[in-house]
N, C-alpha and C positions, 0 to 999 in steps of 0.2 A: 628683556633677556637678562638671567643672573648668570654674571660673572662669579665663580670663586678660584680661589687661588689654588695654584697646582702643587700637590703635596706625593708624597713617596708613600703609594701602594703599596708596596712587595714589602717596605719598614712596618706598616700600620697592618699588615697581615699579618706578622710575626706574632705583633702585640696582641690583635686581636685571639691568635690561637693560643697563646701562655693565658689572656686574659689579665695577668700580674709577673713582671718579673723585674729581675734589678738591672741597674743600668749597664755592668761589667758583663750581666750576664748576655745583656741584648748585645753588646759592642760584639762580642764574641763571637755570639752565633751570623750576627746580621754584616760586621765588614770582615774584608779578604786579609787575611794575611799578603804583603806584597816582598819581592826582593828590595835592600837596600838602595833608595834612588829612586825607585818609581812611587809614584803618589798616584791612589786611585779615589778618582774622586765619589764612590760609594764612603770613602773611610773620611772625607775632606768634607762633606755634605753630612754626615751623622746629627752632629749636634743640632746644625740647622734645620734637621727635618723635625728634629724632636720637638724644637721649637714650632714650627710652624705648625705642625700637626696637635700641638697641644692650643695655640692657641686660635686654632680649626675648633676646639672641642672635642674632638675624637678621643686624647688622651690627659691625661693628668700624671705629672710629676712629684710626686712626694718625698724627697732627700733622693734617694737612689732608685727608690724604689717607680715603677710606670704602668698603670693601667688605664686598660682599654677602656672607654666607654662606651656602652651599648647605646647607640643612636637608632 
């Protein structure tokens, strides 16, 4: 049985439909603006998805910029 590790769909979907975008621009579209006080953890998990998803292979990070790889 392969195990792999569980990574953020609905993030790598994004990516996948830009194909290339920058990293301001993903934060933007991909986490919620919240009121002052609450923390959502879509916005608290970003970074760490990026990471994980990139070193899945799925994406590649370049300064700012993040595309998709076609697998």
């Amino acid at each position: 049985m392969r195990i792999s590790k569980v990574y953020n769909a609905s993030l790598l979907q994004i990516i996948a439909r830009k194909g290339e975008i920058a990293y301001e621009d993903l934060k933007k579209e991909y986490c919620k603006l919240t009121p002052p006080g609450v923390i959502s953890d879509r916005n608290v998990m970003f970074d760490s998805d990026l990471k994980l998803l990139e070193s899945g292979g799925y994406i590649t990070i370049d300064d700012d910029v993040i595309m998709y790889i076609q697998r």
